[in-house]
SENUBA-871666 format. One line per field, with one value per residue: residue number from 1; z, y, x of N, C-alpha, C in turn; residue in three letters. Coordinates in steps of 0.1 Angstrom, whole numbers. Example, Ala and Ser with C-alpha at 12.3 -4.5 7.8 and 13.67 -1.06 7.14 Angstrom:
<recs>
pos <- 1_2 $
nzz <- 78_71 $
nyy <- -57_-22 $
nxx <- 132_128 $
cazz <- 78_71 $
cayy <- -45_-11 $
caxx <- 123_137 $
czz <- 78_79 $
cyy <- -33_0 $
cxx <- 132_129 $
code <- ALA_SER $
</recs>
This chain:
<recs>
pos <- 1_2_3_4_5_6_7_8_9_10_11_12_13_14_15_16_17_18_19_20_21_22_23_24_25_26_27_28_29_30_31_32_33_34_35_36_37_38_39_40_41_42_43_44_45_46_47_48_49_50_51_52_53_54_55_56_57_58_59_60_61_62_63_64_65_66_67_68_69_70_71_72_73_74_75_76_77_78_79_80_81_82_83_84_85_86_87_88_89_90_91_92_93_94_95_96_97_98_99_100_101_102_103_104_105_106_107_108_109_110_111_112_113_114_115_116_117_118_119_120_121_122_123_124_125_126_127_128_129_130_131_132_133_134_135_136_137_138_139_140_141_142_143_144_145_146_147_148_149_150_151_152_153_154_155_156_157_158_159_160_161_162_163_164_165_166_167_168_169_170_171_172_173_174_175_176_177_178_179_180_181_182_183_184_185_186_187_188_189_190_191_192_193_194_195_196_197_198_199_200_201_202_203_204_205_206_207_208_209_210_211_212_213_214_215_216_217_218_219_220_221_222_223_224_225_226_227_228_229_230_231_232_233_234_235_236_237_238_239_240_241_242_243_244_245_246_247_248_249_250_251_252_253_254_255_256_257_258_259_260_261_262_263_264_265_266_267_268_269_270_271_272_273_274_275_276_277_278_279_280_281_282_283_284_285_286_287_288_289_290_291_292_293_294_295_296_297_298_299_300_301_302_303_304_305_306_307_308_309_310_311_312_313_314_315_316_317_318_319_320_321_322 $
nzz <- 102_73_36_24_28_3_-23_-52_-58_-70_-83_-99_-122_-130_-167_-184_-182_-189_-191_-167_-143_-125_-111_-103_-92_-111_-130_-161_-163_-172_-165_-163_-153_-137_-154_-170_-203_-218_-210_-186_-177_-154_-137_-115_-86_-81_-66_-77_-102_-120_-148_-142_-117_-86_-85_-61_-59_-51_-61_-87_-114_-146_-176_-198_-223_-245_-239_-231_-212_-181_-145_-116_-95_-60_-38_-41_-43_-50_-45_-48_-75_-75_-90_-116_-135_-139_-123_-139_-161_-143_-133_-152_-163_-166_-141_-128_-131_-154_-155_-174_-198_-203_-188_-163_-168_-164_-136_-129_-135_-120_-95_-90_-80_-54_-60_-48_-20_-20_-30_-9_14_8_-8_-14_-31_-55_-75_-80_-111_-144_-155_-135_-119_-88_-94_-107_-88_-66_-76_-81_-56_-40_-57_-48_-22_-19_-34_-19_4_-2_-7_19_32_15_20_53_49_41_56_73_66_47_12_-20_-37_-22_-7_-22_-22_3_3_-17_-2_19_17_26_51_56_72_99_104_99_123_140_141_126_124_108_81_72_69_57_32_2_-6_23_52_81_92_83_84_111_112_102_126_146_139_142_170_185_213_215_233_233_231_206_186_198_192_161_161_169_153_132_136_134_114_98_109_94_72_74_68_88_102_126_157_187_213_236_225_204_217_236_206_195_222_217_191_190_218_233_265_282_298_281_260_258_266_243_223_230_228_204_197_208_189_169_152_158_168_191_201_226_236_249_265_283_273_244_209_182_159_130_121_96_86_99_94_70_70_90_70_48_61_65_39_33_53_44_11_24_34_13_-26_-45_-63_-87_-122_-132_-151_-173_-193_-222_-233_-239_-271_-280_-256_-256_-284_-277 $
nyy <- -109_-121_-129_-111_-139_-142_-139_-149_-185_-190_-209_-221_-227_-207_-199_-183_-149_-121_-91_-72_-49_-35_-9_-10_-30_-43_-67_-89_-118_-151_-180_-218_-238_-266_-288_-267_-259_-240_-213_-190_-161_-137_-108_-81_-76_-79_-88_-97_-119_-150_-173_-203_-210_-214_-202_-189_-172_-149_-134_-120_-128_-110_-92_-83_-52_-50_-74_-93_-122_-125_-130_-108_-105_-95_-107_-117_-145_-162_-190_-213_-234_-273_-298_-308_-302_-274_-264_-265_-242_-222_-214_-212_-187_-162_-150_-151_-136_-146_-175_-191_-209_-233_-237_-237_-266_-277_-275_-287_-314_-322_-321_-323_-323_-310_-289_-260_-261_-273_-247_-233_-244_-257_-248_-248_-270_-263_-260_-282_-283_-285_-257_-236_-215_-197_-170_-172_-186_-174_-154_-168_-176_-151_-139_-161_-157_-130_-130_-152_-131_-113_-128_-134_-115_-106_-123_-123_-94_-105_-120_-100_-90_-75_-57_-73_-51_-30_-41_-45_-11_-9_-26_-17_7_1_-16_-43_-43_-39_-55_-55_-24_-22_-38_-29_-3_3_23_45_35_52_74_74_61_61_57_45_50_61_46_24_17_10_-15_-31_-30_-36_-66_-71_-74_-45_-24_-10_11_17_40_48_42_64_87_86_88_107_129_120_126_159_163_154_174_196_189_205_228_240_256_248_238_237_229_213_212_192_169_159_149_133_114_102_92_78_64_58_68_101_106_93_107_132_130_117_142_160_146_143_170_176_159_174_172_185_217_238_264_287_306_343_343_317_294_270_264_237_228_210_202_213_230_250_261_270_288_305_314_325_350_365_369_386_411_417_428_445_462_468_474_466_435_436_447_479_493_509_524_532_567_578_583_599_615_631_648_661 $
nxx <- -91_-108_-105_-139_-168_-185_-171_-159_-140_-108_-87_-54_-28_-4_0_9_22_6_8_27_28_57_56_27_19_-1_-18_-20_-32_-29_-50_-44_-66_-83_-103_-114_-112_-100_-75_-80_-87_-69_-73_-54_-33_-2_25_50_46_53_55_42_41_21_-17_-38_-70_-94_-122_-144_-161_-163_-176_-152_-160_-137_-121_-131_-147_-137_-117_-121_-99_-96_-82_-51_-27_5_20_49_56_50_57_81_76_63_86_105_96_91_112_127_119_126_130_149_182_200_195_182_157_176_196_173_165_184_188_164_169_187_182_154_121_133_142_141_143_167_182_175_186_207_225_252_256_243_267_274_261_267_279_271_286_303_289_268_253_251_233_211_206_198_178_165_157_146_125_111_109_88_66_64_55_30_20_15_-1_-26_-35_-47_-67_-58_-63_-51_-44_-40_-21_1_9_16_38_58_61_69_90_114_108_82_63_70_70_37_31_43_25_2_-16_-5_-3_-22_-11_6_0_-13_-46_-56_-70_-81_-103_-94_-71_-77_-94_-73_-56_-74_-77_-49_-48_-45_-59_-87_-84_-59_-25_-16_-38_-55_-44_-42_-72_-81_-66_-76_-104_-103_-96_-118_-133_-127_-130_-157_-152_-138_-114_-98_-101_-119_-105_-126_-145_-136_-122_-145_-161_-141_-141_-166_-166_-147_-147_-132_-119_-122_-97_-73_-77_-73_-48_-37_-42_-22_2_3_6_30_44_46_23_-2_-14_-18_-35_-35_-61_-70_-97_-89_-94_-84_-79_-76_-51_-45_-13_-10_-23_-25_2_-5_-25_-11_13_-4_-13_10_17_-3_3_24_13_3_21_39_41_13_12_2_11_4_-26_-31_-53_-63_-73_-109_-119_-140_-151_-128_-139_-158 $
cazz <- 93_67_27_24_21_-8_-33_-58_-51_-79_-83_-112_-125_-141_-177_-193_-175_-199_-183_-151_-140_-114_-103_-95_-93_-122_-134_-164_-159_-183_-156_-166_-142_-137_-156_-176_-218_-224_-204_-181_-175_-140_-135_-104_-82_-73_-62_-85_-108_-128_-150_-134_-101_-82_-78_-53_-63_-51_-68_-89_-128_-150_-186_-208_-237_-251_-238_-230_-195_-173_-133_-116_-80_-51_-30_-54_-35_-54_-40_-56_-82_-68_-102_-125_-150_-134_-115_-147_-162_-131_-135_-167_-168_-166_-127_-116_-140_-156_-154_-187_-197_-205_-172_-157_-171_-157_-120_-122_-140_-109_-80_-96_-71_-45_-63_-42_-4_-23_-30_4_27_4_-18_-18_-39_-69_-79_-88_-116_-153_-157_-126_-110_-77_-94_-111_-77_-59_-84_-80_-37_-39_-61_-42_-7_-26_-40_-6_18_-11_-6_34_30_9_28_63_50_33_64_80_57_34_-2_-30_-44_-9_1_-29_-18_17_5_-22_5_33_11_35_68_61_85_110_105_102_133_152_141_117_116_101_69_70_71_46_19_-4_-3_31_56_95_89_72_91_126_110_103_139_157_133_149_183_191_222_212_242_231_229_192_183_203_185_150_161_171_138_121_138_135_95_91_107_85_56_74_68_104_102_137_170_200_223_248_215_195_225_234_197_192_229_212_177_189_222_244_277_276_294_270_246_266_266_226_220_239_221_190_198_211_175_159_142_159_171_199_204_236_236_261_280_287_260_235_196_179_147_122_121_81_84_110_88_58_81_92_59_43_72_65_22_37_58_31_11_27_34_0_-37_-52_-71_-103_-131_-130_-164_-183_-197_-234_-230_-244_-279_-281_-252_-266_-294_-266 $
cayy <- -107_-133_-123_-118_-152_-140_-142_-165_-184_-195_-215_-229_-227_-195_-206_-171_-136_-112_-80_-69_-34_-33_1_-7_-43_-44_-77_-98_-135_-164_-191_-233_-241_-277_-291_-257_-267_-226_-211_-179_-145_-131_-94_-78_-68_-94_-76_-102_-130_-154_-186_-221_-208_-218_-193_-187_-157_-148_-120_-119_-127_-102_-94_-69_-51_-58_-88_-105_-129_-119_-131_-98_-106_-90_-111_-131_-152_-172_-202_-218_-249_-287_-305_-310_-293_-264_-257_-258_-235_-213_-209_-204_-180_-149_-142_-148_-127_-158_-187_-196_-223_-244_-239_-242_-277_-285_-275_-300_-328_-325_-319_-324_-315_-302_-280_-253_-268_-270_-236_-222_-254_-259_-240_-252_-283_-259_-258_-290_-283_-277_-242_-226_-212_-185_-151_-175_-194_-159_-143_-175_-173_-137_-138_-167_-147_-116_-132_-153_-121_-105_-135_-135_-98_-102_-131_-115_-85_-107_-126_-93_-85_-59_-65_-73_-37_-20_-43_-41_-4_-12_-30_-7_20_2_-25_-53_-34_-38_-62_-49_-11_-25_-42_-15_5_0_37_51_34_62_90_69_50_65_53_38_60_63_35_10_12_8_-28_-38_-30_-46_-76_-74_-74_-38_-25_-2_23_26_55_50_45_72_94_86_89_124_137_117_138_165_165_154_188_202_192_213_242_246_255_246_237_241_220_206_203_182_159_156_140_121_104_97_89_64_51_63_76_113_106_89_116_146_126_120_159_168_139_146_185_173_154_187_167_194_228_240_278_293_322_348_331_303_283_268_259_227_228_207_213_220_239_260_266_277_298_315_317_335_359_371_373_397_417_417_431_458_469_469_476_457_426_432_458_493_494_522_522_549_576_579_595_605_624_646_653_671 $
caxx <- -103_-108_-118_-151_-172_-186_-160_-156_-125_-103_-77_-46_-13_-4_3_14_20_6_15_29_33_68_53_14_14_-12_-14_-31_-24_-35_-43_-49_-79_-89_-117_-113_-107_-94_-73_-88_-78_-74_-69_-58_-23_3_44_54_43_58_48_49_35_2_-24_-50_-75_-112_-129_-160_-161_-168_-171_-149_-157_-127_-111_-143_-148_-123_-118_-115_-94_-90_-71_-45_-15_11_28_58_50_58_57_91_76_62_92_114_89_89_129_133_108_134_126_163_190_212_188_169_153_186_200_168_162_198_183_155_170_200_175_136_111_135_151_136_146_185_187_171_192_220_231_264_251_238_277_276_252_275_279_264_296_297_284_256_248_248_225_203_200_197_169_155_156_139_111_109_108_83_56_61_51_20_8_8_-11_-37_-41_-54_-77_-53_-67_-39_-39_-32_-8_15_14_22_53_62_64_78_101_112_101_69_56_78_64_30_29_43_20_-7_-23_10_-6_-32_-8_20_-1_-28_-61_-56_-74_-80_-115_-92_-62_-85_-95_-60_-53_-85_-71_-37_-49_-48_-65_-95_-80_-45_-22_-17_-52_-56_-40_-47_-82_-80_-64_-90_-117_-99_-95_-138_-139_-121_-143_-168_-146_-131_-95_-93_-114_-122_-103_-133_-154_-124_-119_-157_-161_-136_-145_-179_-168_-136_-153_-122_-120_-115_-80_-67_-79_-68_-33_-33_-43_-13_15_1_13_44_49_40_11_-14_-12_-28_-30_-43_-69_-74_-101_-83_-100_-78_-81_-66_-53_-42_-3_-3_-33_-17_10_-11_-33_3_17_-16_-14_17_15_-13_4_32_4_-1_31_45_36_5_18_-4_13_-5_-32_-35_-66_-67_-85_-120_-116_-152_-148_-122_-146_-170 $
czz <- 80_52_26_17_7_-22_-34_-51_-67_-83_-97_-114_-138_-155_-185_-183_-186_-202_-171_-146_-122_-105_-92_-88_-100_-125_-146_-164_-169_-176_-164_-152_-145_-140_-164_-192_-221_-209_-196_-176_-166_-142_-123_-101_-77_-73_-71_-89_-118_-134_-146_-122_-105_-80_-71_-57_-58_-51_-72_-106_-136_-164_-193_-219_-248_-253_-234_-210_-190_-157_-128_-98_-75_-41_-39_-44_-43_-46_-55_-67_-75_-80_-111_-132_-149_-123_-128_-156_-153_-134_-145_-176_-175_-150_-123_-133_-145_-159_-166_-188_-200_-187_-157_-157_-162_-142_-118_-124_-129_-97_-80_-82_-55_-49_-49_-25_-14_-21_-15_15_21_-5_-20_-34_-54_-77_-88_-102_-129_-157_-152_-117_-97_-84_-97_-100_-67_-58_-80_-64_-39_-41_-53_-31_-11_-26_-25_7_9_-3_9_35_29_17_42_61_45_46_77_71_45_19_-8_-34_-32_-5_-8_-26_-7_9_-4_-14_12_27_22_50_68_71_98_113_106_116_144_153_131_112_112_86_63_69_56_35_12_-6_7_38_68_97_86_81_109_124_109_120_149_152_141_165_196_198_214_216_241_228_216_182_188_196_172_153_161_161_128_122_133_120_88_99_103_69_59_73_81_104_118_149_179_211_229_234_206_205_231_220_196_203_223_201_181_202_231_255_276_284_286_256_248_262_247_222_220_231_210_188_201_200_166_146_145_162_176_201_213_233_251_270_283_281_254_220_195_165_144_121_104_80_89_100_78_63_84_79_48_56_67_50_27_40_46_16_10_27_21_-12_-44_-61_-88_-106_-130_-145_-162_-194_-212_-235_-242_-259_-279_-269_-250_-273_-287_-269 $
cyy <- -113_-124_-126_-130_-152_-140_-154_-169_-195_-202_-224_-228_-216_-200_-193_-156_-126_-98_-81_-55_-36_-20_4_-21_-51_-55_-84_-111_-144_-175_-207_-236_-257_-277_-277_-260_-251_-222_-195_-167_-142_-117_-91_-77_-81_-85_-83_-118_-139_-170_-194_-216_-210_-206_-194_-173_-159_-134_-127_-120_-114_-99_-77_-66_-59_-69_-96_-113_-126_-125_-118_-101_-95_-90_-119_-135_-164_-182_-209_-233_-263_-297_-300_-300_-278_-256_-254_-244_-221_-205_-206_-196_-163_-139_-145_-146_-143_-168_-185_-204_-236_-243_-244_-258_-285_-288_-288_-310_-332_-324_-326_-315_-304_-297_-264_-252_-265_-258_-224_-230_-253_-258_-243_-264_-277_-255_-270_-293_-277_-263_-234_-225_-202_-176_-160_-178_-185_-154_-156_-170_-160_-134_-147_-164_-136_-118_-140_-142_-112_-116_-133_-125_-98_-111_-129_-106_-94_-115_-120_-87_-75_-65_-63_-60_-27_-30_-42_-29_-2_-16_-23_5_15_-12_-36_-50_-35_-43_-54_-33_-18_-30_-34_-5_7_14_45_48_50_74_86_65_54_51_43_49_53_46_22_3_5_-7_-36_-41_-38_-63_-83_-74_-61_-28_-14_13_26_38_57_51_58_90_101_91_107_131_129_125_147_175_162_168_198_203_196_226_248_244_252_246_238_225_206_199_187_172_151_146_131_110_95_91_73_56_50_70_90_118_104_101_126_143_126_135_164_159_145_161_184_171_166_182_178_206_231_258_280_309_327_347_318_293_281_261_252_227_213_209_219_229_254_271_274_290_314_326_328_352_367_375_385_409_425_428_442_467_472_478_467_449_427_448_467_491_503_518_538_555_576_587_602_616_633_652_662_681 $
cxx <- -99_-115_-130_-159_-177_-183_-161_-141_-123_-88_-66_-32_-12_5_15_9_19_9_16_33_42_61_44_14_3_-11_-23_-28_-32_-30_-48_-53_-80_-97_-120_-109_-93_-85_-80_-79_-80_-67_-69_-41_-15_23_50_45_47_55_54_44_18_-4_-35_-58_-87_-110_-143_-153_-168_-163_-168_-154_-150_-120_-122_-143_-137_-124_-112_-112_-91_-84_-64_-31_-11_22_39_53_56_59_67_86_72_72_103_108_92_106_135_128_111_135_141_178_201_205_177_166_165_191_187_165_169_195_175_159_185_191_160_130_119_143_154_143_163_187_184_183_205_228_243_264_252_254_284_271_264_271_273_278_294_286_268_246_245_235_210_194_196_183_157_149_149_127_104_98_91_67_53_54_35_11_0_2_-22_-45_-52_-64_-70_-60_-56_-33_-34_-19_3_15_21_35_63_68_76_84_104_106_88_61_58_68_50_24_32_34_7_-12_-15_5_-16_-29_3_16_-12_-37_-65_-56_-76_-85_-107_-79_-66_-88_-83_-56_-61_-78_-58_-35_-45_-54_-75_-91_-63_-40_-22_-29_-55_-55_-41_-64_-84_-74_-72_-100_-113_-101_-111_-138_-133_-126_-153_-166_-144_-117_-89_-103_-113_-119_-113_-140_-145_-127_-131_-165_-156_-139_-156_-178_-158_-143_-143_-124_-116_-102_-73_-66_-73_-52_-31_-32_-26_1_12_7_28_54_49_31_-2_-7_-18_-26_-41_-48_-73_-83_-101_-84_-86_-83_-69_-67_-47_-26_-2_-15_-32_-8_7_-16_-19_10_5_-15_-1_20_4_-8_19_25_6_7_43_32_24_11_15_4_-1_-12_-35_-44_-65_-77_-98_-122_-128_-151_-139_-126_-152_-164 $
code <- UNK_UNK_UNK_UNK_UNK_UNK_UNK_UNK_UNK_UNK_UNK_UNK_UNK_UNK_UNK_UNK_UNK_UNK_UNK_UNK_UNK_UNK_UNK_UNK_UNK_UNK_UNK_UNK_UNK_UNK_UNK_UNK_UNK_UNK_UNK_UNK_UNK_UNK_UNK_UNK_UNK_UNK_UNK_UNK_UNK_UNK_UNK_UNK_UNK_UNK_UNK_UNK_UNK_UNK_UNK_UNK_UNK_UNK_UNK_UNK_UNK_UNK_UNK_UNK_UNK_UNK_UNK_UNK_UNK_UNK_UNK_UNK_UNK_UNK_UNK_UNK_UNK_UNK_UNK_UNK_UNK_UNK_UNK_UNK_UNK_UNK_UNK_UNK_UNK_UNK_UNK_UNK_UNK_UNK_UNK_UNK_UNK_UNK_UNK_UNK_UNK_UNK_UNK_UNK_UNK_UNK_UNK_UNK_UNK_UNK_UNK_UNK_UNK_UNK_UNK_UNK_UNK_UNK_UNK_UNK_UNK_UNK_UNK_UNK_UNK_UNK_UNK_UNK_UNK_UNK_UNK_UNK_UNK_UNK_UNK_UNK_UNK_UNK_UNK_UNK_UNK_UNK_UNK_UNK_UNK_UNK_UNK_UNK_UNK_UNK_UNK_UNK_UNK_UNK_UNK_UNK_UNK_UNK_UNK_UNK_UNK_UNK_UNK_UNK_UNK_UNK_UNK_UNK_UNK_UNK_UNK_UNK_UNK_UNK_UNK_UNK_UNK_UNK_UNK_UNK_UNK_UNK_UNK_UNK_UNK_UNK_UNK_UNK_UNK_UNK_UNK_UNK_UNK_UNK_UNK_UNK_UNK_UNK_UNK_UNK_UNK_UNK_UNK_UNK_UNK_UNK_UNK_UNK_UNK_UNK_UNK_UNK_UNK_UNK_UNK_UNK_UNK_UNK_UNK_UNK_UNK_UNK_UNK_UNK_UNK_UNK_UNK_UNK_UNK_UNK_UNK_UNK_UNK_UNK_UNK_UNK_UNK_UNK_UNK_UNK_UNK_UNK_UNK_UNK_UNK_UNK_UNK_UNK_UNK_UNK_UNK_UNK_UNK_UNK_UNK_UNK_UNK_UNK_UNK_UNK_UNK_UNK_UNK_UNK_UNK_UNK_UNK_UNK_UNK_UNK_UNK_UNK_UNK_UNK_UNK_UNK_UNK_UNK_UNK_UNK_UNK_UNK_UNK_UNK_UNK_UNK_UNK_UNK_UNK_UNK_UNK_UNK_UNK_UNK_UNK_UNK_UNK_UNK_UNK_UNK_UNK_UNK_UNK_UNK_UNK_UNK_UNK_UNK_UNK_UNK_UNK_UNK_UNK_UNK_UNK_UNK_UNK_UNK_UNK_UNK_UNK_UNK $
</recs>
């Protein structure tokens, strides 16, 4: 799943990183556009950004109060610079601990455009460069493998449709594993990553090529139902009805469903409690637990002292007067 056609698409060389938030991936960028006199503002989520890189962005323009025209992305992807000057730029930007603009200078005016290919193929080379010894040449690869595994990251989620701002959560969470966890499992985002729910993770997955009737779909699906009736105020349901929906809502056979019910109990993700005519109710497992826990502050309750201090109320003086 492709960003929507809709989107502008924008493209330049990030000139100046204005802020960057390490936490959210917040970003404001000051890009140089072709055929552009000023430079333009993009706002929007990038795991890392640094000047002298290419950007790709589509969003929608839009104007601030305060800061005025603005491009507001929501898919943004940087690529490395291929031009001398945008790669010493790029390196001497403060993205690799040791490397400033004097040493970076040193990199392109010993390598130029392949600086890049050196340090990924042959790093041995970058020793020859005055005053880059091991710890420097270390710190260099290290950082280049980082930022590397960081981009491979952002790019396969963007390829399934994730937008910028969910996927720097995705990687945030699941750090280099992301792909890996993702692909194993896509609806794990819907239990692991705020504002990434059953609906969102189901598209990631048809994206990744899987089956509509899997066990894992399967699964998620059934504690997705599970939890919309739960915002109808049902701490728990009725088996045939639970499995009855979700066949209708996900579009699964109700083996397949019967079988999730029953893993998802196994995982202690539900709770199933049998009632005396044979029926059974499915909970929730934290709902369960609440459910439990209230039950017994109750009976607690009863069998003890009231929690609130006793009031003593002063007596009425007027009615002394009587």
């Amino acid at each position: 799943m492709n960003a929507p056609e809709q989107l502008e698409h924008l493209t330049g060389l990030i000139e100046r990183v204005t802020f960057h938030s390490a936490d959210t991936g917040f970003c404001v960028l000051q890009i140089k556009v072709r055929g552009q006199r000023d430079l333009v503002s993009v706002v929007g989520a990038l795991a890392s950004a640094t000047a002298g890189e290419w950007l790709d962005a589509r969003g929608d323009w839009a104007m601030d109060k305060t800061y005025g025209r603005q491009f507001k992305a929501r898919f943004l992807r940087t690529t490395h610079p291929s031009t001398p000057e945008g790669i010493e730029k790029y390196l001497g930007s403060g993205l690799i601990r040791g490397i400033g603009p004097g040493f970076a200078g040193k990199l392109v005016r010993s390598f130029g455009a392949e600086v890049f290919e050196v340090i990924e193929k042959a790093p041995e080379r970058l020793l020859d460069v005055e005053g880059i010894g091991p710890v420097r040449q270390g710190r260099l690869v290290s950082s280049w493998q980082e930022q590397k595994l960081v981009r491979e990251i952002m790019v396969f989620l963007h390829s399934h449709g994730v937008g910028t701002s969910r996927a720097f959560r995705i990687y945030k969470t699941y750090g280099e594993e992301a792909i890996e966890k993702v692909q194993e499992n896509p609806y794990r985002l819907a239990q692991d990553i705020w504002g990434i729910g059953f609906k969102s993770a189901d598209k990631i997955a048809e994206s990744l090529g899987i089956s509509r009737h899997s066990d894992i779909r399967a699964r998620a699906g059934v504690e997705y139902v599970l939890g919309q009736l739960t915002e109808d105020g049902h701490c728990a349901f009725a088996r045939e009805g639970l499995v009855e929906r979700a066949v209708k809502m996900l579009e699964i056979p109700p083996p397949i469903i019967e079988e999730a019910v029953d893993a998802a109990a196994r995982e202690d993700r539900l709770v199933i409690r049998e009632r005396p005519d044979g029926s059974a109710l499915v909970y929730l497992a934290s709902l369960e637990a609440a459910e439990r826990a209230l039950a017994r502050n109750l009976v607690a309750l009863l069998k003890g002292q009231h929690p609130c201090p006793a009031v003593h109320l002063p007596k009425d003086a007027s009615a002394n007067r009587s």
